[in-house]
C-alpha positions as CSV (number, residue, x, y, z in Angstrom):
1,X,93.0,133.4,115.5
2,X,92.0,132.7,111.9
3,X,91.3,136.6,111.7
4,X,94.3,137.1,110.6
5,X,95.5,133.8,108.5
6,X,95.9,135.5,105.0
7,X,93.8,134.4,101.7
8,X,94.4,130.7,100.7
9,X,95.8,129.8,97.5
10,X,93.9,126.9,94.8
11,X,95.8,124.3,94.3
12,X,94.5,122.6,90.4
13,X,92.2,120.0,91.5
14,X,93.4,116.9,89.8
15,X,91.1,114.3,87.7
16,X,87.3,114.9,86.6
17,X,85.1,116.8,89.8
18,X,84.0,114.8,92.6
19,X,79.9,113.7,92.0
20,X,79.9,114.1,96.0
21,X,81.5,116.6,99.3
22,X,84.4,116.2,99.5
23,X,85.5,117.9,102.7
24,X,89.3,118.3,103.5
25,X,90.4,119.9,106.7
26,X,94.0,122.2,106.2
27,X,93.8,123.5,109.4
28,X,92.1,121.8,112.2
29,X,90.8,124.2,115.3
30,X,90.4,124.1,118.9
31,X,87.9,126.5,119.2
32,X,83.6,126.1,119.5
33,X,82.4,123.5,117.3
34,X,80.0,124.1,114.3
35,X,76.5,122.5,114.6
36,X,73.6,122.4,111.8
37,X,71.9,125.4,112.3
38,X,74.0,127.6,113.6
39,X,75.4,131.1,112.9
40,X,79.0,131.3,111.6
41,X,81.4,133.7,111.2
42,X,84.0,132.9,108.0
43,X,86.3,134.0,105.9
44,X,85.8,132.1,102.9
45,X,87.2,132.5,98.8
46,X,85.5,130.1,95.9
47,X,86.7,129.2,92.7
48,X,85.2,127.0,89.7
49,X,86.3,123.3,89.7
50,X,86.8,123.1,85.8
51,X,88.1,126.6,85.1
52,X,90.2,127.9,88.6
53,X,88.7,130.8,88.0
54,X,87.6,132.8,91.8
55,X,84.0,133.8,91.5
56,X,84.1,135.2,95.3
57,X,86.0,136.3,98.4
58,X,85.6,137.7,101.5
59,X,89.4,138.3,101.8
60,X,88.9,140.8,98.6
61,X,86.0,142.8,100.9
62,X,88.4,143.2,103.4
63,X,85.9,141.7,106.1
64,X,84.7,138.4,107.1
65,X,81.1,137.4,106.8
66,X,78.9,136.3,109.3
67,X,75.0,134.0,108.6
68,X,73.0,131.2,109.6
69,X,73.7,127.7,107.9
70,X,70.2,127.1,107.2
71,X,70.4,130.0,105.0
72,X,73.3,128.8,102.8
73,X,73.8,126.2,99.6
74,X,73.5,122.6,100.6
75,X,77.2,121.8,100.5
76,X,77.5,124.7,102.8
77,X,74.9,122.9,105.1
78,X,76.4,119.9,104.8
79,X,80.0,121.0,104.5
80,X,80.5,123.0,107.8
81,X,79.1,121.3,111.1
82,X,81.5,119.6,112.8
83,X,84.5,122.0,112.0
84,X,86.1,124.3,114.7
85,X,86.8,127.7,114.9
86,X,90.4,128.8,114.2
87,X,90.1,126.0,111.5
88,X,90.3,126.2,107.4
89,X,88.6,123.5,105.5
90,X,88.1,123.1,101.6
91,X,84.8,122.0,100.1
92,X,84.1,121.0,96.8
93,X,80.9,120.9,96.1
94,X,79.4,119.0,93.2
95,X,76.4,121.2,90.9
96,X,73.5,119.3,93.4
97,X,74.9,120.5,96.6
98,X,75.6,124.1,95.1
99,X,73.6,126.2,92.6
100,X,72.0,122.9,90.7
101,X,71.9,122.1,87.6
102,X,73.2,124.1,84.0
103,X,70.8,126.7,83.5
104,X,68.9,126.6,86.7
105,X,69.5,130.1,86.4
106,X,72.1,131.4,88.1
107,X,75.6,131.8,86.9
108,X,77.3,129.3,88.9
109,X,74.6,126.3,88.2
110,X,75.9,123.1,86.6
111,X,79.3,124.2,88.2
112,X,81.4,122.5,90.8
113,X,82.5,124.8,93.1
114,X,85.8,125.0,95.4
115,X,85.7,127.1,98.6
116,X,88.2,127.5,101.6
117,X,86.2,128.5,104.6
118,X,88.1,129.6,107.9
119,X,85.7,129.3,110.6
120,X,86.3,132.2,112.9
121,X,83.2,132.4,115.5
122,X,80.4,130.0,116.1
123,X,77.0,131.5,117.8
């Protein structure tokens, strides 16, 4: 299970960032499937589009995380349903779908962000 798949490495995004999702699946599963609203379990690292730079990861706690969709940043929302457990997926999220505009006030706005997620449980 993707419990114990090891922390993904960037590669440099290429070209200006996307102005929409772009979802890429690395790894597809074969476990439950994601649906809006539901409760995931993930081990997930980010890093900025422009600078590579990691801003968080769960691999660094040493624990995966586990919260409801509804609860997380658009591309998140958006990003998620319709993957499978065991899988790993890469988002980039565009500023809109993520922490919104520059100065919007919080250190990642006006930022377009790069996670890989490995979706380990669905509830």
């Amino acid at each position: 299970m993707s419990e114990d798949r090891s922390k993904p490495e960037f590669d440099a995004p290429q070209g200006p960032a996307p102005s929409e999702l772009v979802i890429r699946d690395i790894v597809t599963g074969d476990g439950a499937e994601a649906k809006p609203g539901d409760t995931v379990t993930v081990h997930y690292a980010g890093v900025e589009y422009e600078t590579g730079e990691e801003f968080d990861s769960s691999w660094n706690r040493g624990e995966s995380i586990q919260f409801p969709l509804r609860g997380l940043i658009q591309g998140w929302q958006d990003g998620i349903p319709g993957m499978k457990a065991g899988g790993r997926r890469e988002l980039v999220i565009p500023p809109h779908l993520a922490y919104g505009p520059a100065g919007a006030g919080h250190f990642l706005s006006g930022k377009t962000l790069i996670f890989i997620i490995d979706l380990i449980d669905v509830a």
